[in-house]
VOPAGU-2260 file (C-alpha; in pm, 1 decimal, decimal comma):
REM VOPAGU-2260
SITE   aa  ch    i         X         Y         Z
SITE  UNK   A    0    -666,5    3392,4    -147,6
SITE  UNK   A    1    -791,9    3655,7      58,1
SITE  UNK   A    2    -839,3    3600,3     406,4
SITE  UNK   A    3   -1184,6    3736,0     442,9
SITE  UNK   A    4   -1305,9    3596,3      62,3
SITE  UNK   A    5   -1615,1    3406,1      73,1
SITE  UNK   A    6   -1600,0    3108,3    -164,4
SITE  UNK   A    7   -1959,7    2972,4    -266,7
SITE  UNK   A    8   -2026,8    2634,4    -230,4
SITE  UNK   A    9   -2091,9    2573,2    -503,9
SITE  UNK   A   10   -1712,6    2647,5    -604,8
SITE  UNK   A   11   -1582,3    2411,7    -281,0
SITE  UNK   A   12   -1776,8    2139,6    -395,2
SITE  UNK   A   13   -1666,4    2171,6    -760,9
SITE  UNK   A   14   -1264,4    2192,1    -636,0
SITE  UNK   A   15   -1384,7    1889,3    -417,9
SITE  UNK   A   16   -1472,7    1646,5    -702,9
SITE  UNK   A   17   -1131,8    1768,6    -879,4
SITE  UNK   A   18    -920,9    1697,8    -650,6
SITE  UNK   A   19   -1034,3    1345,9    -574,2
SITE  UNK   A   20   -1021,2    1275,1    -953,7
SITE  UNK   A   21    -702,9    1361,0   -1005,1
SITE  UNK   A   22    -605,2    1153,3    -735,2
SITE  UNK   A   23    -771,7     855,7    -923,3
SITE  UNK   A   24   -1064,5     824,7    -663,2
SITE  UNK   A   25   -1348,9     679,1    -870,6
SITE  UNK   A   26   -1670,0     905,8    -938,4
SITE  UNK   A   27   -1890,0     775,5    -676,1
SITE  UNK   A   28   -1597,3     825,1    -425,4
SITE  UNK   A   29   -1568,3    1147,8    -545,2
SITE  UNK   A   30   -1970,8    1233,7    -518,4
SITE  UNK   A   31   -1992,0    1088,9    -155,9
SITE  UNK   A   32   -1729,6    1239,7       3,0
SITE  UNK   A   33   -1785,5    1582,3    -170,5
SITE  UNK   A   34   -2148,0    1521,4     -86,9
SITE  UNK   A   35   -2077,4    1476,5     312,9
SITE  UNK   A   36   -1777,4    1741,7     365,2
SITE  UNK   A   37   -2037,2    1986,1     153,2
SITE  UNK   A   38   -2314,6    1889,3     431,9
SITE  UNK   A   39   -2061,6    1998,1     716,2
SITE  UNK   A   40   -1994,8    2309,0     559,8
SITE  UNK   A   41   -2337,9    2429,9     446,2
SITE  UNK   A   42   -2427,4    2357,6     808,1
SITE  UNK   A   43   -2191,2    2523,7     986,5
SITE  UNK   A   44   -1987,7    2207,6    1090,4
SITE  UNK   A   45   -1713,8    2328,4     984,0
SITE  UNK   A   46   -1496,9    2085,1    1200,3
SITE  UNK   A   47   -1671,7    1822,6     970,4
SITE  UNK   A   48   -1684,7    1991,7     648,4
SITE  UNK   A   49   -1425,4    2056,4     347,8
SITE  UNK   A   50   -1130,8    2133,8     598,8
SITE  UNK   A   51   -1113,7    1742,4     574,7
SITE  UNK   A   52   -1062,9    1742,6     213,7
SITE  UNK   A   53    -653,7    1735,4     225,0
SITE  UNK   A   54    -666,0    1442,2     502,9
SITE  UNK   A   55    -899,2    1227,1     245,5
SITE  UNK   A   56    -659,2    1331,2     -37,0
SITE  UNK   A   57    -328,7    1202,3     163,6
SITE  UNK   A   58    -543,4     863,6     318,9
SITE  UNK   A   59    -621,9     823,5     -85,7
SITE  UNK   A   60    -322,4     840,2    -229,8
SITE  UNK   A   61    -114,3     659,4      10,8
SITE  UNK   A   62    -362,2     346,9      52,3
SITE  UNK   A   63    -537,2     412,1     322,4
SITE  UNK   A   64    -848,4     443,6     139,3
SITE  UNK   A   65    -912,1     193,4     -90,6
SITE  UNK   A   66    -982,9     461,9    -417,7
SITE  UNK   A   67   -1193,5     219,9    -621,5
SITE  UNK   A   68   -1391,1     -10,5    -369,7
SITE  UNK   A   69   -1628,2    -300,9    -466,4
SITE  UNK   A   70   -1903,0    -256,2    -178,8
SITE  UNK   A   71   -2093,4    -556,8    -142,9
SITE  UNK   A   72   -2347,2    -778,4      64,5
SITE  UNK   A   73   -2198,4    -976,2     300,9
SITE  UNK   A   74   -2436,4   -1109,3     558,5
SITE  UNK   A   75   -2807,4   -1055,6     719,9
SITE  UNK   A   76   -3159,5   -1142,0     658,9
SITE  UNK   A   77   -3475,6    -996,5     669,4
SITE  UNK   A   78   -3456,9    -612,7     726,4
SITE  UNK   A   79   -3079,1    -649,1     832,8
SITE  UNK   A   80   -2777,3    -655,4     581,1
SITE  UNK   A   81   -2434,6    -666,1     675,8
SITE  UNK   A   82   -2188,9    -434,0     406,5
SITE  UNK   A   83   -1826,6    -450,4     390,1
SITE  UNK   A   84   -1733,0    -165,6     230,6
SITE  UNK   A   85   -1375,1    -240,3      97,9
SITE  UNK   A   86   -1186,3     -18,8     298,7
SITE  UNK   A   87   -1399,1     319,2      63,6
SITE  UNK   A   88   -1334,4     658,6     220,8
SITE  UNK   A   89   -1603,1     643,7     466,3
SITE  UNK   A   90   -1907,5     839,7     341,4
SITE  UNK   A   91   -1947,1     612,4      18,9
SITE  UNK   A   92   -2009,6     323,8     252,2
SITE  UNK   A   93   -2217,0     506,4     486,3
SITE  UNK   A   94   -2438,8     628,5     197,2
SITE  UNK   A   95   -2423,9     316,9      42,0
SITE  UNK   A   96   -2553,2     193,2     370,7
SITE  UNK   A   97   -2821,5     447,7     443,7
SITE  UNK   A   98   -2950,1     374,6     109,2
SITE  UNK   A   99   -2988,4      11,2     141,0
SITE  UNK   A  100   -3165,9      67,0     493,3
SITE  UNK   A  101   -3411,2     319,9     334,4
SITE  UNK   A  102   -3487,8      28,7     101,3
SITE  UNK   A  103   -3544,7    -235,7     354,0
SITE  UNK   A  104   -3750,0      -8,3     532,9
SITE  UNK   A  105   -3961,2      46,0     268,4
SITE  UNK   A  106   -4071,5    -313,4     294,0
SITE  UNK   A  107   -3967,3    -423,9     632,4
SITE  UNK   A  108   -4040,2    -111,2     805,1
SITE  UNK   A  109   -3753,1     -71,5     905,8
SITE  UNK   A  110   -3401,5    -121,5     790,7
SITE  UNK   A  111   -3068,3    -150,5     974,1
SITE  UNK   A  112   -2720,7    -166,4     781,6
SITE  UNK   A  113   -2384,3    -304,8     943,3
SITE  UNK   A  114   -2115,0    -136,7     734,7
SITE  UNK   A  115   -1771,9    -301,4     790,5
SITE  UNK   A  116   -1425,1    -226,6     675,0
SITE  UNK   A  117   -1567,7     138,1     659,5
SITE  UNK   A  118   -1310,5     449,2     705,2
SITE  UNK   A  119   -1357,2     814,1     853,3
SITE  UNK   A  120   -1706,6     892,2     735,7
SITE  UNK   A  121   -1712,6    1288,6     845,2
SITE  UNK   A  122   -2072,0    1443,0     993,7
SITE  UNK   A  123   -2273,9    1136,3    1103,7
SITE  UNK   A  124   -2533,4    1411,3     988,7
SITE  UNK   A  125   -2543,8    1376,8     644,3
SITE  UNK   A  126   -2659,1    1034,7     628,5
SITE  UNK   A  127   -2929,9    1020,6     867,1
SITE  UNK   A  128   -3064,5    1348,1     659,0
SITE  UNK   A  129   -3080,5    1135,8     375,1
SITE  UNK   A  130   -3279,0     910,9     566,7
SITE  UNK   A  131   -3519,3    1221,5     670,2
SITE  UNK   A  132   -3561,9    1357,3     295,8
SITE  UNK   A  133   -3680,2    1013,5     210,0
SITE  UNK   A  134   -3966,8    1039,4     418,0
SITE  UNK   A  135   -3820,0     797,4     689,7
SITE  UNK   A  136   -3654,6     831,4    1025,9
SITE  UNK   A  137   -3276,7     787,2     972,2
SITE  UNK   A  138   -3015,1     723,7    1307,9
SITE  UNK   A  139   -2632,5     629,3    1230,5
SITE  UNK   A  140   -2378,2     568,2    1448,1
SITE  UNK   A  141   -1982,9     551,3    1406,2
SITE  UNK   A  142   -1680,4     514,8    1608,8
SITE  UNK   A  143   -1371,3     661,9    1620,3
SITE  UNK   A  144    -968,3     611,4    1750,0
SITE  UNK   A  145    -945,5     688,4    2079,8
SITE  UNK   A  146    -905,9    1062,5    2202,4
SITE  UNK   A  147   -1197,9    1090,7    2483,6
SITE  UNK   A  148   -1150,6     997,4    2786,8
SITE  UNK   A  149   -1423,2     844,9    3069,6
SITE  UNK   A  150   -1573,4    1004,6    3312,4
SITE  UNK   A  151   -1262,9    1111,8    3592,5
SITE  UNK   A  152   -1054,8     897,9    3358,8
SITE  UNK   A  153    -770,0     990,0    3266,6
SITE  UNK   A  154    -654,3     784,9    2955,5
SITE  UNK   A  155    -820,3     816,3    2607,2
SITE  UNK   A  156   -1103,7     510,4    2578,6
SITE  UNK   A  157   -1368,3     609,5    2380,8
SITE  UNK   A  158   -1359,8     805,0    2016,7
SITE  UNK   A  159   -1565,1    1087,6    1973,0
SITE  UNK   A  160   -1856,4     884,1    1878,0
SITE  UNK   A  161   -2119,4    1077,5    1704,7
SITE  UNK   A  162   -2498,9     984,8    1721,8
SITE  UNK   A  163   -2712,3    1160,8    1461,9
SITE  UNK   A  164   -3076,4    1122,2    1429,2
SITE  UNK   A  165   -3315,2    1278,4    1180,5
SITE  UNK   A  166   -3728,4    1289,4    1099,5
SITE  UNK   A  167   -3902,5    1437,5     869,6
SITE  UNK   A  168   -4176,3    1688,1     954,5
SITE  UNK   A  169   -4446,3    1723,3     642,7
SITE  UNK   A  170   -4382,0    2138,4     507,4
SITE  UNK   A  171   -4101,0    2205,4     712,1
SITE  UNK   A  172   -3722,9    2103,7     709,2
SITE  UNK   A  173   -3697,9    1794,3     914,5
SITE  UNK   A  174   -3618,0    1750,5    1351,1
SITE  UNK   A  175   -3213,5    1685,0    1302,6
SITE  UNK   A  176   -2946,2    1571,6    1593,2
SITE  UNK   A  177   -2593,8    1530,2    1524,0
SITE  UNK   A  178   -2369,0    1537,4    1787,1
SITE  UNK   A  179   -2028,7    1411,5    1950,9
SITE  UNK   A  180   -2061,2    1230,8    2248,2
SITE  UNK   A  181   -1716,0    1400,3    2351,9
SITE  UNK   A  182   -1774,1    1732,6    2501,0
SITE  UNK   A  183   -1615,5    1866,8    2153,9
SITE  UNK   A  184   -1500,2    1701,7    1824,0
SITE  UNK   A  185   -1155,8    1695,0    1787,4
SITE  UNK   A  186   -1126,8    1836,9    1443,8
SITE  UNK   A  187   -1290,4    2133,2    1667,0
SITE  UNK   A  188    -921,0    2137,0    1880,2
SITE  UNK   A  189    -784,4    2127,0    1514,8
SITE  UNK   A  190    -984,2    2399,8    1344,5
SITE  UNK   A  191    -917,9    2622,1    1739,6
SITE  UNK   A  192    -533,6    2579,6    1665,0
SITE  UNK   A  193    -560,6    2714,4    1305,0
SITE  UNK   A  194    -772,8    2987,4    1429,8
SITE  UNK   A  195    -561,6    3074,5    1755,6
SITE  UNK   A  196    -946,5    3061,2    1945,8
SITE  UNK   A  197    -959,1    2903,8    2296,1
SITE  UNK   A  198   -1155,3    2611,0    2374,4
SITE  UNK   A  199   -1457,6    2635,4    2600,9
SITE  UNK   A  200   -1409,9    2556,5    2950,0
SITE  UNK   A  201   -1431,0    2187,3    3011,5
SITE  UNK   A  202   -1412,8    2044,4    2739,8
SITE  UNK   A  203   -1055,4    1854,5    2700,1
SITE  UNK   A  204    -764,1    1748,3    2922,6
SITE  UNK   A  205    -379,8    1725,8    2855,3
SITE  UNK   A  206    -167,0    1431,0    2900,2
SITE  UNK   A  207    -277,4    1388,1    3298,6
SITE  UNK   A  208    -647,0    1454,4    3228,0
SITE  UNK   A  209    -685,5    1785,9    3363,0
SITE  UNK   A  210    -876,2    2059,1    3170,5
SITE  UNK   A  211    -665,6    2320,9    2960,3
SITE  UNK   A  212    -847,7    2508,4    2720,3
SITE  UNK   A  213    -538,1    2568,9    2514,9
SITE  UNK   A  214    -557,7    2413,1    2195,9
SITE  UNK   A  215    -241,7    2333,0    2145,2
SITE  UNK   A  216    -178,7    2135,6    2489,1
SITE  UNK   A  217    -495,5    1920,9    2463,0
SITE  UNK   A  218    -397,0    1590,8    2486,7
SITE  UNK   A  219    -766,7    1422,4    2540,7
SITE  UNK   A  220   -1109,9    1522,2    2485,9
SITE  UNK   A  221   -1356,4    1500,2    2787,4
SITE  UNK   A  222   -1695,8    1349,5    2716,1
SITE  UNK   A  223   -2035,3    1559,4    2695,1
SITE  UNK   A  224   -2194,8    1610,2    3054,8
SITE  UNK   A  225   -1913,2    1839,8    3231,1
SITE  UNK   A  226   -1955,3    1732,3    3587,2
SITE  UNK   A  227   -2230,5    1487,6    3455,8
SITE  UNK   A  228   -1991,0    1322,2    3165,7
SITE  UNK   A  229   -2026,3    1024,9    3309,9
SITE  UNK   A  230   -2375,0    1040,2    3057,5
SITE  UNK   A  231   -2179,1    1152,8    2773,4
SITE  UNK   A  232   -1912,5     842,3    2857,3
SITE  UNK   A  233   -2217,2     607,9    2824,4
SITE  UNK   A  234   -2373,1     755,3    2537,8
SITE  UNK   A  235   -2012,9     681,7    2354,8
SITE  UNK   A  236   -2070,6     343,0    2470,5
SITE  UNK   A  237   -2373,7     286,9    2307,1
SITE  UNK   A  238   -2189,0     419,5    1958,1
SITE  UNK   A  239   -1942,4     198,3    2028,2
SITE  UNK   A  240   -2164,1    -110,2    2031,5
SITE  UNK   A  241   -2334,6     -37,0    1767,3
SITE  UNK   A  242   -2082,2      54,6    1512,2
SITE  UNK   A  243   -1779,3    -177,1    1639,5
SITE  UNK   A  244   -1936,5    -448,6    1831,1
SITE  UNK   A  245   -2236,6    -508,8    1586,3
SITE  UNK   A  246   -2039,8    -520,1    1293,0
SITE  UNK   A  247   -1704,7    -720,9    1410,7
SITE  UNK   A  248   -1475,5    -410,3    1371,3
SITE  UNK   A  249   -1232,4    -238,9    1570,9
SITE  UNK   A  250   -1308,4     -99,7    1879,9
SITE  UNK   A  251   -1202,4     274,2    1948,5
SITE  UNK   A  252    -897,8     181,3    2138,4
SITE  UNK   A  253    -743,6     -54,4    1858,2
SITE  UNK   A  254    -825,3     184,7    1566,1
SITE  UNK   A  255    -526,5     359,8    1429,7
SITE  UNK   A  256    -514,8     717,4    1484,3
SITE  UNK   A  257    -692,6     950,4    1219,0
SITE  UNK   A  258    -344,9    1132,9    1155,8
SITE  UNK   A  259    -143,3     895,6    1081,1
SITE  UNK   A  260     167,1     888,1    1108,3
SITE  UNK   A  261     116,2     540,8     880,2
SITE  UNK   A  262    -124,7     643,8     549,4
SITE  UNK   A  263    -102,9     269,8     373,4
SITE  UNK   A  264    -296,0      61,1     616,2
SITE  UNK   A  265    -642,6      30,2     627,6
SITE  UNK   A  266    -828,1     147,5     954,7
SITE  UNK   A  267   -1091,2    -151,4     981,1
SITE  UNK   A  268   -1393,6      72,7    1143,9
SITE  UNK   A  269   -1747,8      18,3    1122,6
SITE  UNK   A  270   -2062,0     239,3    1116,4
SITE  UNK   A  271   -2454,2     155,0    1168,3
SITE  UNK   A  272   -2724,2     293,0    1014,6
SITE  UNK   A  273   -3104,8     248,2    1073,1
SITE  UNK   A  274   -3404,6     364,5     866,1
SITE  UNK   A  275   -3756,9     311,8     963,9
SITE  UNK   A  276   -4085,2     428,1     775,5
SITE  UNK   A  277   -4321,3     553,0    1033,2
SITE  UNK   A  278   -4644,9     424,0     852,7
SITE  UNK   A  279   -4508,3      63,0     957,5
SITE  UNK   A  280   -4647,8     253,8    1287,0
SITE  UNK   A  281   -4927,5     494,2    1242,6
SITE  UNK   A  282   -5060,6     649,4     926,3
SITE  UNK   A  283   -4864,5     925,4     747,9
SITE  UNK   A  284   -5124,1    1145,4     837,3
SITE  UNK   A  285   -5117,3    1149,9    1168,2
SITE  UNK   A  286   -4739,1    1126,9    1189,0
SITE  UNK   A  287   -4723,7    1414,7    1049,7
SITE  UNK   A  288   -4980,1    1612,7    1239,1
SITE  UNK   A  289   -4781,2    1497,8    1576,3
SITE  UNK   A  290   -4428,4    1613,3    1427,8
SITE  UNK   A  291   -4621,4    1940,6    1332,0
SITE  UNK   A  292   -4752,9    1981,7    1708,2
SITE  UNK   A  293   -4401,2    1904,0    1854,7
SITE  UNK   A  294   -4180,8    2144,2    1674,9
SITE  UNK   A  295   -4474,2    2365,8    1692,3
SITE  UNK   A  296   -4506,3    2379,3    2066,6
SITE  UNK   A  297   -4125,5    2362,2    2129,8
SITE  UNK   A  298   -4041,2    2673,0    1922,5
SITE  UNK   A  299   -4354,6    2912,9    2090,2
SITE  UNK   A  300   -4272,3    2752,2    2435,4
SITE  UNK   A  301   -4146,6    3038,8    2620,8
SITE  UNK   A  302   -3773,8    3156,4    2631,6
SITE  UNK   A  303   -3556,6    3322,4    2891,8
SITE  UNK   A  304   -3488,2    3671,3    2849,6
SITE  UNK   A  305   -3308,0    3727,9    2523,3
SITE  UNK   A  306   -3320,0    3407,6    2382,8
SITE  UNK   A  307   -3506,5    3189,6    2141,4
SITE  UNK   A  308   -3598,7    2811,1    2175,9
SITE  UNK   A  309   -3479,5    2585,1    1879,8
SITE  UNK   A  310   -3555,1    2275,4    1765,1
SITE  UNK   A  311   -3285,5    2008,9    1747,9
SITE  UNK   A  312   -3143,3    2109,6    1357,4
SITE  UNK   A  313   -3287,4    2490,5    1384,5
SITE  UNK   A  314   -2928,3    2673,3    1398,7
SITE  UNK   A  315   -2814,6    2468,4    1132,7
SITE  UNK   A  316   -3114,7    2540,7     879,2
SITE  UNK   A  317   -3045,2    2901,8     948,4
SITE  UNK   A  318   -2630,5    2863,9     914,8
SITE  UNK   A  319   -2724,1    2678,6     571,4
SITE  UNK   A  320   -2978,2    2996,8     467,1
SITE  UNK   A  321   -2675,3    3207,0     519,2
SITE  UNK   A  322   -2416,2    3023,9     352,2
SITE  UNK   A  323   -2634,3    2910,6      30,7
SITE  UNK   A  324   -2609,1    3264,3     -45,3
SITE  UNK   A  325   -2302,9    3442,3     101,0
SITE  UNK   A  326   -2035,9    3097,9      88,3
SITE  UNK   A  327   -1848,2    3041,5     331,8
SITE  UNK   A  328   -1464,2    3199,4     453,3
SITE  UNK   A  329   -1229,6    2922,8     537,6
SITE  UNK   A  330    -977,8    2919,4     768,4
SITE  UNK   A  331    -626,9    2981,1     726,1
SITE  UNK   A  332    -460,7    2655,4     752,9
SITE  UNK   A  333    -748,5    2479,2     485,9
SITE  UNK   A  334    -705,3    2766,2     257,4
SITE  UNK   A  335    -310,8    2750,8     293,5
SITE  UNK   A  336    -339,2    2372,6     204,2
SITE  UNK   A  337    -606,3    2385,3     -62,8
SITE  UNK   A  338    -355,9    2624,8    -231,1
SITE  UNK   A  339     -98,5    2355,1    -209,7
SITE  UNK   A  340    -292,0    2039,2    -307,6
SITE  UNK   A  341    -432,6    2249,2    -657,0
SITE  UNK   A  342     -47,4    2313,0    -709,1
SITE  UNK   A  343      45,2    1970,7    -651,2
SITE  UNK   A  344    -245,8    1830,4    -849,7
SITE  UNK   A  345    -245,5    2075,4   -1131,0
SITE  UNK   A  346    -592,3    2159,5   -1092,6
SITE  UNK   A  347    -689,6    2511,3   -1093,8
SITE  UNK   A  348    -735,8    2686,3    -741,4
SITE  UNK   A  349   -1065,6    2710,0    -569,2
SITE  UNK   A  350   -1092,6    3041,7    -583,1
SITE  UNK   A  351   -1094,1    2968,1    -976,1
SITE  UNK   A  352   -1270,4    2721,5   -1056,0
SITE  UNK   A  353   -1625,7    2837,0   -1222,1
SITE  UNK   A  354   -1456,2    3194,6   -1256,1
SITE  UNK   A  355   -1447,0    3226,6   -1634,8
């Protein structure tokens, strides 16, 4: 593979759903994880996106990831349902989840889903965006193993802890958060060591908690604030409570670590995620009319010099334009292993798969 190649997405997701198949992940493991590591990718997430794929593949084949999962109903009432998600590779049970919440919201105005024995669900983006396409307001939260540490702490506490939030605004694409409470991700450190790029200034600690931006010395991510993190430490927090507390599962501390080394025991995390249908609230009408004056207002507000005000979910729209139609190059070390899983698997390489 050439290292400047762009590969269309269109082939990633297609080398996606053979690898999982052939490592006897069942079709809608297959779809949902394909689905979410295709949403990091088209959106420039790239941390988030199909670099993951060889991590899901080893988790998968060495029991980790439970590769046909019964996901079922196992507590709640009203417009809350609790789903344990039998140890799926994470995605599958967050969609499952963000599904189920869409429905309750559709009667209850609003629905909120508990997802237990959940795994690694990638960019808490994808399934509040489902939410947002659906016509409703979509929030999940997830936690992770520790790597963050507090504010002037100097021991990891909190994982990264993403919060992701997404509305729909009538003719245009919809107002969409998704962020790390950490000042980074940590598959960012990952994809900075493959790509010999240093990190930005403040933004993770070695061993003793003091900032490095060399990749390869980071020992502990800081959390999102700088000077302030002591915000970015709380908003972790409320992650935490949400998708540990709320649904009995493992707090970031007791999680085992993403990278193993041990690939056979289940990582017992949870997730939330919350639809709600904003004509339990107002009409549709004017919902829409005061999403269209928001993002209307914010984007003509004025700008510095040589800069342009975005709405929460702008640069990604415009990273997903680009990539639709040009692909995407990946970095060395996924396109080095991609190369070795379609050897190992005997599926044909990305690079030729819908090449006749």
């Amino acid at each position: 593979m050439s290292p400047d190649q762009h590969i269309p997405l269109s082939q990633l997701d297609l080398f996606c759903r053979h690898a999982f198949a052939a490592v006897g992940a069942d079709g809608a493991t297959g779809d949902a994880a394909t689905r979410a590591m295709l949403h990091g990718t088209r959106f420039g997430v790239d941390s988030h996106g199909v670099r993951l794929l060889p991590h899901y593949l080893t988790a998968l084949q060495g029991g980790r990831l439970n590769r046909n999962p019964v996901l079922r109903r196992v507590g709640g009432f009203g417009a809350v349902e609790v789903l344990d998600a039998d140890n799926a590779q994470g995605a599958l049970g967050a969609y499952r989840g963000m599904a189920r919440a869409i429905e309750l919201a559709g009667g209850f105005g609003l629905g909120a889903v508990a997802i237990r024995n959940n795994s690694h669900f990638g960019p808490a983006g994808a399934y509040a965006l489902a939410a947002a396409e659906a016509g409703f307001i979509g929030i999940a939260f997830c936690n992770s193993d520790s790597f963050v540490r507090l504010h002037d702490g100097a021991m990891r506490f909190h994982g990264t802890n993403p919060i992701s939030m997404a509305v729909p605004v009538a003719g245009d694409n919809p107002w969409f958060l998704d962020m790390a409470t950490s000042a980074i991700p940590y598959n960012r450190v990952q994809l900075y060591r493959s790509l010999g790029v240093e990190l930005p200034q403040g933004t993770a600690s070695d061993s003793a908690g003091v900032d490095t931006r060399d990749a390869e010395r980071v020992d502990m991510l800081a959390p999102l604030g700088g000077e302030f993190g002591f915000k970015g430490a709380a908003l972790a927090g409320v992650a935490e409570i949400f998708s540990a507390v709320l649904t009995g599962m493992r707090l970031s501390f007791d999680i085992l670590p993403m990278g193993g080394p041990d690939m056979s025991t289940p990582r017992g995390m949870g997730a939330f995620v919350l639809a709600l249908n904003p004509e339990a609230f107002l009409d549709r009408d004017s919902f829409d009319a005061g999403m269209r004056r928001y993002v209307e207002t914010l984007r003509a507000s004025p700008a510095r010099a040589d800069c342009r005000v975005m709405a929460p979910g702008d640069r990604e729209w415009d990273v997903a334009r680009a990539r639709d139609r040009t692909g995407v190059i990946l970095d060395p070390v996924t396109a080095a292993a991609f190369e070795d899983w379609a050897e190992k698997l005997g599926i044909p390489s990305v690079t030729r798969l819908g090449v006749e």
